[in-house]
Residue frames relative to the residue before (quaternion, step in Angstrom):
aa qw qx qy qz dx dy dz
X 1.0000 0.0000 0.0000 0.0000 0.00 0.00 0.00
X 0.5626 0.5536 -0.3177 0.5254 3.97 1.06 -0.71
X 0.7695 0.3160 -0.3312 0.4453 3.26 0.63 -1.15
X 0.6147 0.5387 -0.3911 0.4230 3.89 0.78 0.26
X 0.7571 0.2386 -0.3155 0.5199 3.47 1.16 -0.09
X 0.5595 0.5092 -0.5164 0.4014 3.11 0.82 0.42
X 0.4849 0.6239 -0.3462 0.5058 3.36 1.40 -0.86
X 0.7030 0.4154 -0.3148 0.4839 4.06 0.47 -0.85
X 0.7127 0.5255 -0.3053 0.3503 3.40 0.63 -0.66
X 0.6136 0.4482 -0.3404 0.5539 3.37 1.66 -0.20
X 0.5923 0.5197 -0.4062 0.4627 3.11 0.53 -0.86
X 0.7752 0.3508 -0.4103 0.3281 3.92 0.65 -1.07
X 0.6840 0.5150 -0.3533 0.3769 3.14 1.29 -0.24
X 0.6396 0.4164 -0.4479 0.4657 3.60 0.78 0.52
X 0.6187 0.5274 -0.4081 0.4153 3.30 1.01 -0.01
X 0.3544 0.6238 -0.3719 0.5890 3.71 1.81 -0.62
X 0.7024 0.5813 -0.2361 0.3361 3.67 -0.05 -1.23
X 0.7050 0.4368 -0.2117 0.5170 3.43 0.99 -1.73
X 0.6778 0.5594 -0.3007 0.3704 3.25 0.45 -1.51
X 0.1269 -0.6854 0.7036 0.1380 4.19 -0.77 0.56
X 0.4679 -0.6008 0.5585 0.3289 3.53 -1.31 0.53
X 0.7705 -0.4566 0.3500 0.2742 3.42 -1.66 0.25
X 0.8646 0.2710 -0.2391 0.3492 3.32 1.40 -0.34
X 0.3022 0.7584 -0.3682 0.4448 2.68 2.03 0.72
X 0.6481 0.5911 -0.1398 0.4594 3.30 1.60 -1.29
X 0.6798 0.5389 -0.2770 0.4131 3.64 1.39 -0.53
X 0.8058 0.2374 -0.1881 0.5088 3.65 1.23 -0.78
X 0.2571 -0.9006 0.3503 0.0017 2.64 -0.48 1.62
X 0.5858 0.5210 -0.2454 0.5703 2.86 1.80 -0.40
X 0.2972 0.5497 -0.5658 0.5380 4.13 0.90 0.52
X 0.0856 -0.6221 0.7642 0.1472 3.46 -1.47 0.01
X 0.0482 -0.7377 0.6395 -0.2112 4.05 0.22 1.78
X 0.3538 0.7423 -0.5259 0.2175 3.46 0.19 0.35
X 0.6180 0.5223 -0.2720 0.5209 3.17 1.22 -1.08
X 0.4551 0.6130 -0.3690 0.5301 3.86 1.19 -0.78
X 0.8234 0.3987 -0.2911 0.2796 3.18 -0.19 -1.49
X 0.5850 0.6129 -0.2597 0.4632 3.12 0.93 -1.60
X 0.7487 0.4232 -0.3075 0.4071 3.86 0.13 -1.51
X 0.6047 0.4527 -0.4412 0.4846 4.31 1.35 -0.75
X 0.8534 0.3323 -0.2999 0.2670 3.68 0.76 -0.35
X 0.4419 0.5577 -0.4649 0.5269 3.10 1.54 1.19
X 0.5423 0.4594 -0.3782 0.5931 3.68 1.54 -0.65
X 0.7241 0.3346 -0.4071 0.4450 3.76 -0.21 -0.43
X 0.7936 0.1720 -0.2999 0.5007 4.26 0.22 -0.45
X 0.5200 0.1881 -0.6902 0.4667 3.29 0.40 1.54
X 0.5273 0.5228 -0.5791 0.3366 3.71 0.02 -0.26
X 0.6517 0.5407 -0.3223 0.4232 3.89 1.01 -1.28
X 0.7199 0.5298 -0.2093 0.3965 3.19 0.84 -0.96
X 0.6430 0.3260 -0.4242 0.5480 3.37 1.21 -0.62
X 0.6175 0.5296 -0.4124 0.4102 4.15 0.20 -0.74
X 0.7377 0.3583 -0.2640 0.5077 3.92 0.64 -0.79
X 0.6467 0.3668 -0.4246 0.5167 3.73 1.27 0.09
X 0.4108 0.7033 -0.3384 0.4713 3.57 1.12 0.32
X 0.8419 0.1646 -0.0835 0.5070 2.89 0.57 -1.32
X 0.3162 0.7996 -0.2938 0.4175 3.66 1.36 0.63
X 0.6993 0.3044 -0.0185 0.6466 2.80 0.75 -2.36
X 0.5394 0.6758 -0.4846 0.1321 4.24 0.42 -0.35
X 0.6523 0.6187 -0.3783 0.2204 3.71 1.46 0.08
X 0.7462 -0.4049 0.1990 0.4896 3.73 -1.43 0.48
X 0.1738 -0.7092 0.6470 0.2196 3.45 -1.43 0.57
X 0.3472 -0.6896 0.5774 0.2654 3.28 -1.55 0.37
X 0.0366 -0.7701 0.6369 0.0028 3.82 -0.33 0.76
X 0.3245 -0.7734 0.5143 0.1790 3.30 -0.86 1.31
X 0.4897 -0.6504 0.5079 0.2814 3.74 -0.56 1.52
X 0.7335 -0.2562 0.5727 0.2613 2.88 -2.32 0.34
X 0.0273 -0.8039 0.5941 -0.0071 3.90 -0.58 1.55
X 0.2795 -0.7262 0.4952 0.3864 3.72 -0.58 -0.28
X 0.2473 -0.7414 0.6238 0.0063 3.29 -0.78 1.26
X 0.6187 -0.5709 0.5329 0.0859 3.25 -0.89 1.66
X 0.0749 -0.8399 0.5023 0.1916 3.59 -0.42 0.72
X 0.6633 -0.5757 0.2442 0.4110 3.82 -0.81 1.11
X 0.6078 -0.6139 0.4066 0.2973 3.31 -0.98 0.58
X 0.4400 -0.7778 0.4107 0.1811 3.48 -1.09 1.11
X 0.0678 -0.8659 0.4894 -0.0787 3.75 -0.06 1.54
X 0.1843 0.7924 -0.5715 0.1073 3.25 -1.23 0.84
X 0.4300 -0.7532 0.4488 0.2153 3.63 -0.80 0.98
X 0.1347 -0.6670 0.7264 -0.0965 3.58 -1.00 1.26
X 0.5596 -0.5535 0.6035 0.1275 2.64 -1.99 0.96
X 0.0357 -0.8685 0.4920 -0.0492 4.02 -0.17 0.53
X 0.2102 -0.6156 0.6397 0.4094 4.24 -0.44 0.51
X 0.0278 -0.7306 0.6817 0.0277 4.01 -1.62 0.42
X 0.3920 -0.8221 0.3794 0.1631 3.36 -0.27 1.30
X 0.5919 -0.6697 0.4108 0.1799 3.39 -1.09 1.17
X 0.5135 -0.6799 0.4682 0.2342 3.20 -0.98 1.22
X 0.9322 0.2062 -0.0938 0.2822 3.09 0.57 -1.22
X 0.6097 0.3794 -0.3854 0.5795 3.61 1.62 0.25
X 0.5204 -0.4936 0.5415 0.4386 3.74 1.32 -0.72
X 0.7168 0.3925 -0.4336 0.3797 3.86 -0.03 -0.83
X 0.7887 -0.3505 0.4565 0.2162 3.37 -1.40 -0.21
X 0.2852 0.6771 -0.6679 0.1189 3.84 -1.38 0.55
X 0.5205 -0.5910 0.5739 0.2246 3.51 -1.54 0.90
X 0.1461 0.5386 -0.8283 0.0499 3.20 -1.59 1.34
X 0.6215 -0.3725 0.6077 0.3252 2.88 -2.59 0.24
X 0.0683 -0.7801 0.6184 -0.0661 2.82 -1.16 0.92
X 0.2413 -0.7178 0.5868 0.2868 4.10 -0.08 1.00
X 0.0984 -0.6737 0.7247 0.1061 3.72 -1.16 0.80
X 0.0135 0.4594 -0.8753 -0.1502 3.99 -1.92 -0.15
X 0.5982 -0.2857 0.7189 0.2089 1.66 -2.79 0.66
């Protein structure tokens, strides 16, 4: 539906533009070009700004403020780990978290 009235509003506003009024059309001997030209740059930006208005007017989605878990706390310790193959005991590093 936006993109149909915005679509009409250009269109009416370049057709405004094209079209010269009746008494522009009678004196020929004025040299109004500069007139004419300057209403159809004021009307298709005016169209352009009111039909980009009403273009850009729909809901945004903005992604809220989330809580972000904070990385896990890690740190390397020394630790006895028991031997596979006699059974007794020996120190490795070992990474621990919370």
């Amino acid at each position: 539906m936006k993109r149909v009235i915005s679509s009409l509003l250009i269109a009416t506003a370049l057709v405004g533009s094209a079209i010269q009024p009746a008494a522009a059309r009678d004196h020929h001997h004025h040299n109004d070009t500069g007139r004419a030209i300057a209403g159809g740059v004021a009307a298709g930006v005016v169209g352009g700004l009111i039909g980009g208005a009403i273009a850009n007017n729909g809901p945004r989605y903005v992604d809220g403020p989330r809580y972000v878990e904070p990385a896990p706390r890690c740190w390397y310790e020394d630790r006895g780990v028991r031997n596979r193959y006699d059974g007794g005991y020996h120190t490795e590093t070992v990474r621990v978290c919370e």
